[in-house]
N, C-alpha and C positions, 0 to 999 in steps of 0.2 A: 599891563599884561594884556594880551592881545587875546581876546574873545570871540565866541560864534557872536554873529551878525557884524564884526567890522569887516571894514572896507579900509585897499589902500593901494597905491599906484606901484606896483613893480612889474621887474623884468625877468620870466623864467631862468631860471640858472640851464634850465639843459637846453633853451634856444637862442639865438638872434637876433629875436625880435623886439621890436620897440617896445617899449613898456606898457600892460596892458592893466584894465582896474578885476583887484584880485577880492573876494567876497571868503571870506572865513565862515564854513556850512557846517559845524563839528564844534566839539565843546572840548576842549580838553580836558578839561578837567575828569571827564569820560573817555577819554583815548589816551591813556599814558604821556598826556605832555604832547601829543601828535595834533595837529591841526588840519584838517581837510582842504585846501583852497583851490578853486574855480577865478577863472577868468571871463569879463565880458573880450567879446570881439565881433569883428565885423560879421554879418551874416553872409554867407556864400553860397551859392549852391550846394546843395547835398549836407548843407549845417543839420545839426539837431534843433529842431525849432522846440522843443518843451517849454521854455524860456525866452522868448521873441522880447526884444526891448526897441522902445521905438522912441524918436525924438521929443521931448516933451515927458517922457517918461521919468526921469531923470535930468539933471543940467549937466552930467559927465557922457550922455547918450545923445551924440550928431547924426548918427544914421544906425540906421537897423541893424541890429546888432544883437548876439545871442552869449549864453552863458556854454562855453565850450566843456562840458562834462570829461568828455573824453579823455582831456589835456590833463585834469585833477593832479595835483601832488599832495603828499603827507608828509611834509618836514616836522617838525619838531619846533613847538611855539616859541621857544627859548631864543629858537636859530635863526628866526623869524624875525624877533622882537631885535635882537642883536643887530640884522643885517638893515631894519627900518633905523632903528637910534643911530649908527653907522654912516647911513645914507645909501648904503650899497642895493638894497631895496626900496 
């Protein structure tokens, strides 16, 4: 069952982009089954720095790199859990 504080490699269902490492920040067990997930990503200009990661900080962290808040989704851990055992996640 997929928990607050896991960590695991996918690919936003509502973008194009390569798969990014997604951080579970929410408990379900306290949201109806709902899970909050955050992505690390490259740092950019005009990034939210709250969260700055820097190489050495991590072994899945190459370069500076930030937790993009903004992006957040709340799927349903079920759907979650489904689409990792799958592979589609």
């Amino acid at each position: 069952m997929i928990a607050l504080g896991d960590a695991f490699w996918a690919q936003n269902p509502n973008s194009n982009n390569p798969p990014h490492l997604y951080f579970v920040i929410s408990d379900p067990r306290r949201n109806a089954g709902h899970i909050l997930l955050v992505n690390m990503t490259e740092r950019r200009a005009g990034s939210d720095e709250s969260c700055l990661l820097q190489p050495g900080d991590h072994t899945c962290v190459k370069k500076d790199s930030v937790i993009q808040y903004a992006a957040a989704i709340f799927p349903e851990a079920r759907m979650v859990e489904q689409a990792v055992y799958k592979g589609v996640f």
